[in-house]
VEXLO-389608 format. One record per atom (N, C-alpha, C): x, y, z. Coordinates in steps of 0.05 Angstrom, whole numbers, plus 32768, in hexadecimal, padded with zeros to 4 digits. Example, Ala and Ser with C-alpha at 12.3 -4.5 7.8 and 13.67 -1.06 7.14 Angstrom:
2
81087F8E809C;80F67FA6809C;81087FBE809C;81017FD3808E;81117FEB808F;81028001809D;
***
This chain:
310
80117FE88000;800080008000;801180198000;80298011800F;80348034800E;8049802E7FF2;8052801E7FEE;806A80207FD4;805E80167FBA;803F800F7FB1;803680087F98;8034801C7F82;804380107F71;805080277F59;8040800F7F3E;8027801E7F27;802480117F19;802C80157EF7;803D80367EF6;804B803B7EE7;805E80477EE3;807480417ED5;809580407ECD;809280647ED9;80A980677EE4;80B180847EF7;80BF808E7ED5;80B280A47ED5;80B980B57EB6;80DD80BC7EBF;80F180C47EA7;810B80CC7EB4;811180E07E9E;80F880E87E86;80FE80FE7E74;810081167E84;80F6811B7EA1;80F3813A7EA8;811381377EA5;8127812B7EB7;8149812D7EB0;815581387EA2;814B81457E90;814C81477E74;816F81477E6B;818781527E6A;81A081507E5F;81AE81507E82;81BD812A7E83;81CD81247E9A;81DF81297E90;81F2812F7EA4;820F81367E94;821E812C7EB1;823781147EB3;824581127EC3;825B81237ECF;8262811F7EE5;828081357EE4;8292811F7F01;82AB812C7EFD;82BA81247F1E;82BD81307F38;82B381207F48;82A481337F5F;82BD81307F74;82CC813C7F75;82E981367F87;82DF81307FA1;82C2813B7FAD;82BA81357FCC;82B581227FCC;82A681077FB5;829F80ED7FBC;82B480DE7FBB;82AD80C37FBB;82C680B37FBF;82BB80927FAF;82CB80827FB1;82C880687FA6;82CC80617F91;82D280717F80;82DE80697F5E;82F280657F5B;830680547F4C;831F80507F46;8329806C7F41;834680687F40;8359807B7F40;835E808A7F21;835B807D7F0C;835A80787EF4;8345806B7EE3;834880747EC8;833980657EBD;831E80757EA7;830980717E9E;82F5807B7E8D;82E080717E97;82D080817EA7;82B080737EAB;82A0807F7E9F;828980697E96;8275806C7E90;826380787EA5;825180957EA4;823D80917EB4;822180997EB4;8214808B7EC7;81F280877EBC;81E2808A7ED2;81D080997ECF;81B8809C7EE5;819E808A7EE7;819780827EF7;817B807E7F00;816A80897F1A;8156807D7F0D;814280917F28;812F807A7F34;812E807A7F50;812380667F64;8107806B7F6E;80F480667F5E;80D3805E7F6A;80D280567F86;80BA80527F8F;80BE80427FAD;80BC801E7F9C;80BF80257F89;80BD7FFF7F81;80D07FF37F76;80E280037F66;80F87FFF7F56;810B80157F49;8124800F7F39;812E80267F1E;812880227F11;812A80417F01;8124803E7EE4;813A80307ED3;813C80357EBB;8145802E7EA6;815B80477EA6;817980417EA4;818480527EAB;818D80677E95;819580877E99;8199809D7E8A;81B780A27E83;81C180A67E73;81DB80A57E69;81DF80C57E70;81F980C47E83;820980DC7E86;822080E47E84;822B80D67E68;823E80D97E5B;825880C67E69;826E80D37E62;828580C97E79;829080DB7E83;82A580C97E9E;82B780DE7EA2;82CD80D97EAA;82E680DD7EAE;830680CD7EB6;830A80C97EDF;830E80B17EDE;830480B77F00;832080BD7F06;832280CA7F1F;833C80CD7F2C;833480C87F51;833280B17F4B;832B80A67F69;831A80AC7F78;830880C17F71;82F680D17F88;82D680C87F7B;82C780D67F7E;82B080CD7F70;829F80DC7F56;828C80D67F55;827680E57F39;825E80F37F4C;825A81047F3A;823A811A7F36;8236811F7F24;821A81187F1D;8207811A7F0F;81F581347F0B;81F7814A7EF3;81E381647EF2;81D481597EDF;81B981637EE7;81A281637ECA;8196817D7EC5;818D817E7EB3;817F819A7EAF;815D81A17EB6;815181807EBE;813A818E7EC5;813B81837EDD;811F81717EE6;811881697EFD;8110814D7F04;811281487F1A;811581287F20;80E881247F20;80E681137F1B;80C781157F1D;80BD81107F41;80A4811A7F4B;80A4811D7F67;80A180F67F6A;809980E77F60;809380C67F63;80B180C07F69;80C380CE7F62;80E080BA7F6A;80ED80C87F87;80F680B37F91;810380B17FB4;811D80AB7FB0;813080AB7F9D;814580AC7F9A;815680AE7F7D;816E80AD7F81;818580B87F6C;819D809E7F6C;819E80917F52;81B0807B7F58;81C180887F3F;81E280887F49;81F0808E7F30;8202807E7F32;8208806A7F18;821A805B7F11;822B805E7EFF;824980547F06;8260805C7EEC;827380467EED;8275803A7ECD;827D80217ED0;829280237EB9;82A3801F7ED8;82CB80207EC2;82CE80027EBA;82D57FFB7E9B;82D77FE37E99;82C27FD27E9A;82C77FBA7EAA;82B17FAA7EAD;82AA7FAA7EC9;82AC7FBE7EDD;82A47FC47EF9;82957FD77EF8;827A7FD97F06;82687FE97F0E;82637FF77F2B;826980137F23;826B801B7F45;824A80297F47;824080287F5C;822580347F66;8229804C7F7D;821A80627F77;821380737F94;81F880777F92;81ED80777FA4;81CC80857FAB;81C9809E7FB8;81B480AE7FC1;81B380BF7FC6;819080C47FBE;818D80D37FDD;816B80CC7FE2;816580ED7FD6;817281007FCF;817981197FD0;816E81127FB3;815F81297FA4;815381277F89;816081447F7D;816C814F7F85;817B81677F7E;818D81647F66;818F816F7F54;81AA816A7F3D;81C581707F46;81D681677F40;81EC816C7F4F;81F6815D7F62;81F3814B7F73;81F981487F8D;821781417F90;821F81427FA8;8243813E7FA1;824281317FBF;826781267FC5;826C81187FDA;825E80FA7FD8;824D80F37FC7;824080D77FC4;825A80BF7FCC;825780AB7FD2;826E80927FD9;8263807D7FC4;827680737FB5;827580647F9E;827480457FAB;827180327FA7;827A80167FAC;827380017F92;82817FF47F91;82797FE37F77;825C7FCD7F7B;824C7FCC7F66;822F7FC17F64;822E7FAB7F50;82377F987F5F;82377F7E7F4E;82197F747F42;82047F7D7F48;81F57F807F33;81EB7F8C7F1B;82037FAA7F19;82027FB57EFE;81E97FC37F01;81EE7FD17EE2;81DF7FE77EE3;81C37FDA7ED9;81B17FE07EE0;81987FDC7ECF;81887FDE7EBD;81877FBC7EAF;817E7FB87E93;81637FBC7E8D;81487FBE7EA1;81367FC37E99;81297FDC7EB8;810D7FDB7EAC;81007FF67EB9;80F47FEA7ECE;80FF7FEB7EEB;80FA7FD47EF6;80E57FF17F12;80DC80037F03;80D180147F15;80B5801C7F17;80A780097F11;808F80057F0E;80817FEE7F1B;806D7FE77F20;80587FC87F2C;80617FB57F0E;80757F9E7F0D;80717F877EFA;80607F847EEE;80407F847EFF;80237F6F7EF8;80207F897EE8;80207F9D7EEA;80137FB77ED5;80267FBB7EBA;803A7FA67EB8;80427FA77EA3;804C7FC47E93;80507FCE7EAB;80517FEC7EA3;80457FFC7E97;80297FF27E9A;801380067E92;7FFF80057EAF;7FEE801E7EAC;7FD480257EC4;7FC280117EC4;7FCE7FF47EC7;7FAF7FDE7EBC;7FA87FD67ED7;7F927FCC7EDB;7F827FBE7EF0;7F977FAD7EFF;7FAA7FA37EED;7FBF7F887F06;7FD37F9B7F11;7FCC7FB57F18;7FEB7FC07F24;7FD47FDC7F2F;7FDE7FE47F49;7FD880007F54;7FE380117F60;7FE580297F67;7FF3803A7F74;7FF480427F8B;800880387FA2;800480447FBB;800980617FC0;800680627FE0;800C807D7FE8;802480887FD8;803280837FDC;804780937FD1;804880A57FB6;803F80897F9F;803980947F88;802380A07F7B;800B809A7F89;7FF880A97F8E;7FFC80C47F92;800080C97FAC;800380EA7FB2;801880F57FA6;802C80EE7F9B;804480F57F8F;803681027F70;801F80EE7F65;801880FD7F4C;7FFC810F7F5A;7FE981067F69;7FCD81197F6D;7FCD81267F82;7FF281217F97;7FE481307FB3;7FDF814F7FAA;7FD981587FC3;7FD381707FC6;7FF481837FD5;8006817A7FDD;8018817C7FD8;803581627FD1;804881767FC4;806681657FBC;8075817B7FBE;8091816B7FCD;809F817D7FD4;80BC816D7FCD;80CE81757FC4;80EF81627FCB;80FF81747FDC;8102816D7FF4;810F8182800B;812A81807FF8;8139816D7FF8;815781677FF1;815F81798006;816281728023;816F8182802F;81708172804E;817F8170805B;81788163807A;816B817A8092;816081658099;814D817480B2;8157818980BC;8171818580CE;817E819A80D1;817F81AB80CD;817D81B480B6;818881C780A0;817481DE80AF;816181D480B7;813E81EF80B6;814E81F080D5;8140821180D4;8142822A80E8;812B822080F4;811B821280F9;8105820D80FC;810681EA8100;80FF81DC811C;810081C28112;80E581BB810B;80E281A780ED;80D6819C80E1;80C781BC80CE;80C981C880C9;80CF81DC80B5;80BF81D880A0;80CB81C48095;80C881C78078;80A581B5807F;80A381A5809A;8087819D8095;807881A38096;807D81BD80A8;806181CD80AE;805C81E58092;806C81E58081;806881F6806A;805A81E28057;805D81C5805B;804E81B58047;803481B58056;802881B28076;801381B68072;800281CF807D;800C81E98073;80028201806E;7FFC81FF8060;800C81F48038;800781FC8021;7FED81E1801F;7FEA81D18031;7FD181B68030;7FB481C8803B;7FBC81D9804D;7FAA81E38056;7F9981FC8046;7FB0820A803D;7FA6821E802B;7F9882178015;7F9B81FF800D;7F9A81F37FEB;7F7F81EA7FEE;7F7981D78006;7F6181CA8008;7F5B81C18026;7F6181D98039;7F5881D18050;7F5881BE8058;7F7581B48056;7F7981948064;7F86819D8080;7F7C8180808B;7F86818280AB;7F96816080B2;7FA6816080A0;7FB3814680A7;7FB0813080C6;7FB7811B80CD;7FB8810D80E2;7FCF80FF80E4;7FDA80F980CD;7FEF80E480CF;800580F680C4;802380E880CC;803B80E080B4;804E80D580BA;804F80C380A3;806480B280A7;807B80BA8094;808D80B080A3;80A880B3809C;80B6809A80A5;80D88097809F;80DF808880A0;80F6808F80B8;80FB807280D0;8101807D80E0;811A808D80E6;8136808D80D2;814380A080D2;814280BC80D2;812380C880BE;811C80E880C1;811680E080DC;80FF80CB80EF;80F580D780FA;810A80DE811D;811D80C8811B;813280D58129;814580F48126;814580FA8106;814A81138104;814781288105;81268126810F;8117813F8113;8111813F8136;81138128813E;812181228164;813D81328164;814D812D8155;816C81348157;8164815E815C;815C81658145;8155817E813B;8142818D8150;812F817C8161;812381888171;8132818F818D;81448178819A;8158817381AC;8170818F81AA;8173818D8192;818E81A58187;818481BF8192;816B81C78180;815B81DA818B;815381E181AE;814A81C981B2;814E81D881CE;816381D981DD;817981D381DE;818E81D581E7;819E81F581DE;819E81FF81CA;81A0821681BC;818A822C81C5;8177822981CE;8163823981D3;814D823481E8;813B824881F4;81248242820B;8108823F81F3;810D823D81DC;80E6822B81D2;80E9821481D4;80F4820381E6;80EA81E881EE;80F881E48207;80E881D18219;80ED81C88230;80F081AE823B;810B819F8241;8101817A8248;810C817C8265;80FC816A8268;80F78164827F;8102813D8287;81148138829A;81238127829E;811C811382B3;8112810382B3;810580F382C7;810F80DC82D5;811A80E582F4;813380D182F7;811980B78308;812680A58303;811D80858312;813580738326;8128806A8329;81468056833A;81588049832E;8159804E830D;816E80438304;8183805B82F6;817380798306;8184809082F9;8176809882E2;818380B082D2;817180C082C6;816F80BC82A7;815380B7829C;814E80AD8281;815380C8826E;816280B9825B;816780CF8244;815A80C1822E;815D80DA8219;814A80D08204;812E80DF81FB;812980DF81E4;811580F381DE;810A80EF81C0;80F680E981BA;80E980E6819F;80CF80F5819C;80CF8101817E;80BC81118178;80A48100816C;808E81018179;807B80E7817B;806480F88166;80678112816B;804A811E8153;805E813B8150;804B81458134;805181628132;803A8173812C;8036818B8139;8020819B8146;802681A88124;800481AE811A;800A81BB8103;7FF481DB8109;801281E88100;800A81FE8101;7FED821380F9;7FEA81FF80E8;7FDD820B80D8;7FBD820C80DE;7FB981F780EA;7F9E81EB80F5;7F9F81EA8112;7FB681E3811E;7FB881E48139;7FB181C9814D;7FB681B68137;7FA8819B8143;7FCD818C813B;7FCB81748145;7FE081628149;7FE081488141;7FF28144812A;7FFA8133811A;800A81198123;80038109811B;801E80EC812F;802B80EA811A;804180E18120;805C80E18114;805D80C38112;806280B28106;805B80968104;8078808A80F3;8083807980F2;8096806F80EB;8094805180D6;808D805880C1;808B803B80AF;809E802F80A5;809D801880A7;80B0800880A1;80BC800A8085;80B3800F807C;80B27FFC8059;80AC801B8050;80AE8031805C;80B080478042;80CE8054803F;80DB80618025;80F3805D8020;81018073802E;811580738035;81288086803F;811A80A08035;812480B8804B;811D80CF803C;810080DD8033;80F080CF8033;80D180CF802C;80C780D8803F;80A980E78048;809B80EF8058;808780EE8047;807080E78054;804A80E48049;803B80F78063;8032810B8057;802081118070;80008111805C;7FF181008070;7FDF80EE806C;7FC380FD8072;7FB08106806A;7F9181098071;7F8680EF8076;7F7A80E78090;7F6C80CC808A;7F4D80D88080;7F4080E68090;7F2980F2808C;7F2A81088080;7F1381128074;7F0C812D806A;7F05813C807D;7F0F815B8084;7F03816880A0;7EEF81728094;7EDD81658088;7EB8816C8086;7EA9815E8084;7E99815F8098;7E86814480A4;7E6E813F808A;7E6A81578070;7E56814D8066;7E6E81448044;7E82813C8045;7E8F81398037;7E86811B8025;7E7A81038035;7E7380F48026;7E8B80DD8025;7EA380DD8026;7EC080D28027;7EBC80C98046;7EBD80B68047;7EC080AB8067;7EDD80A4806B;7EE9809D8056;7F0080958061;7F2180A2803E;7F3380A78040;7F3E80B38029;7F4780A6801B;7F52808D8028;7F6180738015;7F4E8060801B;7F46804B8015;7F2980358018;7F4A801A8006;7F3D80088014;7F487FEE8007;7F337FD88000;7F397FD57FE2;7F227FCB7FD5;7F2B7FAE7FCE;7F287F957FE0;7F2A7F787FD9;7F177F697FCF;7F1F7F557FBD;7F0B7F437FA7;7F1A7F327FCC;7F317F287FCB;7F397F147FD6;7F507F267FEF;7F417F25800A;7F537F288024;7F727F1A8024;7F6F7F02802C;7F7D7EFA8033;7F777ED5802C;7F887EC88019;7F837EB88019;7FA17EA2801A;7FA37E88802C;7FC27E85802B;7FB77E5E8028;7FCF7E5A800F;7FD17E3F8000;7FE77E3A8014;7FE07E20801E;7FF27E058029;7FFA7DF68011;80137DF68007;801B7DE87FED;80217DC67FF5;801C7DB07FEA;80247D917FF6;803D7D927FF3;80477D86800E;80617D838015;80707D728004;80897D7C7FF0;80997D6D7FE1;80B07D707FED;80B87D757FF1;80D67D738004;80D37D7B8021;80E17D7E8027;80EA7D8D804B;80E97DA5804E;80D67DAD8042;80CC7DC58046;80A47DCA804B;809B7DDF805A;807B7DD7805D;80737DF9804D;80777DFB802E;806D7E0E802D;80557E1C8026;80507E3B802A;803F7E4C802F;80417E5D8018;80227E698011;80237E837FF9;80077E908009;80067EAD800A;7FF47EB98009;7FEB7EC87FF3;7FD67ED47FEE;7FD07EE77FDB;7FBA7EEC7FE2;7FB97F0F7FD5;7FA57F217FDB;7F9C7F317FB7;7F837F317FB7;7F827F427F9C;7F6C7F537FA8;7F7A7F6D7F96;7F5D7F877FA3;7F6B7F9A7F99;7F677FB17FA8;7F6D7FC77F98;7F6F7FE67FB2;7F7F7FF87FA7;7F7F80077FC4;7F6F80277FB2;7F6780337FC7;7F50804A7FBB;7F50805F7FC3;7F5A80737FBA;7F64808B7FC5;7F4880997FC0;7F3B80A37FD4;7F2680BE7FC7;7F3480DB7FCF;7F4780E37FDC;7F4580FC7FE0;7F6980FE7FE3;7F7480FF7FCE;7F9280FD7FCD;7F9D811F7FD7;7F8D81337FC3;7F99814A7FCE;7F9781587FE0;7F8E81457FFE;7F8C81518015;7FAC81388029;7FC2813A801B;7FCF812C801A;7FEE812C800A;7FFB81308018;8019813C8009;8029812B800B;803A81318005;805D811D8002;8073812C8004;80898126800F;80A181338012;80B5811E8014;80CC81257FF9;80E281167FF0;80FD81257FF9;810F81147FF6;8126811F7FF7;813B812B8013;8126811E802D;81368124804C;814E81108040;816681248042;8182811D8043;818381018061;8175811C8076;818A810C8092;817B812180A7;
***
């Protein structure tokens, strides 16, 4: 539900990649002629990768410029440059052109031969056997998209940049969010960022609670108060959504004669159904499967934010 992608992540916005030598990264041979090539990371897969010419390594690493823009559906930057018959890989959750300091390591599975960033069963088209989760959903109909490309930190303000995504939710269509998830590295980084802050300043206060085993430290940011409405959001931690990503979520519509009882609905032919296969060897195995469909009615009370560095 949160990473279902049922068509190929477009990589024409990119429009002219051009490689270069980034003396701050690292991991490339000392010598030599690389090839190098971009892709872009769905929550499901890469694309089909973009040629960015070459460039002569001198031990340090590559960056990647393009001239347009990464599309809001992609959660990452994979750039590969392959001297010879070795393939080195860096990632980077950062959707910005340019990025530098990346760390190279060699990727013995090579660069990628097909468009592996889409739902398989949709065959890479919008058909009935493939659907779109949260991610890619609100990425094309929310009501906001944002690519921070920047770490938490960075804001004068902790969590900053979230309460400006839901002002512009609020302004747009009077949304009053409840949820967001993130993944649990932001959501330690916006703990780190709150901690910094008060230590630096009197707008926050903790309070230290000693027991008989001495005094507990420690501190996590469990919701964020949105400005805008004045009500309080939980901060939720999902497993399975990708580095860097934030979803802040409408479950309900704030209008009781709205008709929408619920914003996403999950629509099953078949729950849950699980085959006991007859035992042929020393093994007792199991298959489940589920067929249905997931149902967004009210996406643009509902944003996305890409690109938290750290």
């Amino acid at each position: 539900m949160m990473n279902a992608v049922s068509t190929a992540l477009p990589t024409t916005g990119l429009g002219t990649a051009t490689g270069a030598v980034d003396s701050t990264g690292s991991g490339l041979p000392a010598s030599g002629t690389g090839t190098v090539q971009v892709t872009l990371s769905s929550a499901y897969g890469e694309t089909l990768p973009v040629s960015a010419g070459t460039i002569t390594c001198a031990g340090t690493g590559a960056k990647v410029t393009w001239t347009g823009t990464a599309p809001y559906g992609a959660v990452a930057v994979n750039i590969y440059v392959t001297v010879g018959s070795t393939v080195y890989r860096a990632s980077t959750v950062s959707l910005a052109s340019g990025v530098t300091g990346l760390a190279f390591a060699t990727y013995a599975a090579g660069v990628p031969a097909a468009d592996g960033s889409y739902n398989a069963y949709a065959a890479g088209a919008n058909s009935g056997s493939g659907y779109d989760g949260f991610i890619s959903t609100i990425a094309q109909s929310g009501g906001y998209q944002a690519q921070f490309n920047n770490t938490v930190s960075s804001q004068s303000e902790p969590a900053g940049f979230v309460q400006d995504a839901l002002v512009s939710l609020y302004n747009s269509t009077m949304a009053d969010p409840e949820v967001i998830f993130t993944s649990a590295s932001v959501r330690r980084a916006l703990s780190k960022a709150l901690q910094s802050t008060a230590v630096s300043s009197t707008s926050y206060r903790f309070n230290y609670a000693t027991g008989s085993d001495g005094v507990s430290i420690g501190a996590m940011v469990t919701g964020v108060a949105n400005e805008a409405t004045g009500t309080m959001l939980d901060l939720v931690t999902h497993r399975f959504i990708p580095q860097g990503t934030m979803v802040i979520h409408q479950k309900q519509l704030p209008f009781p004669d709205s008709g929408v009882s619920q914003t996403v609905e999950v629509h099953n032919v078949v729950d849950s159904m699980i085959i006991e296969w007859p035992q042929l060897g020393f093994t007792y195995d199991l298959s489940s499967y589920t067929f249905g469909s997931l149902a967004f009615r009210a996406p643009a009370w509902s944003g996305i934010i890409t690109g938290i560095t750290g």
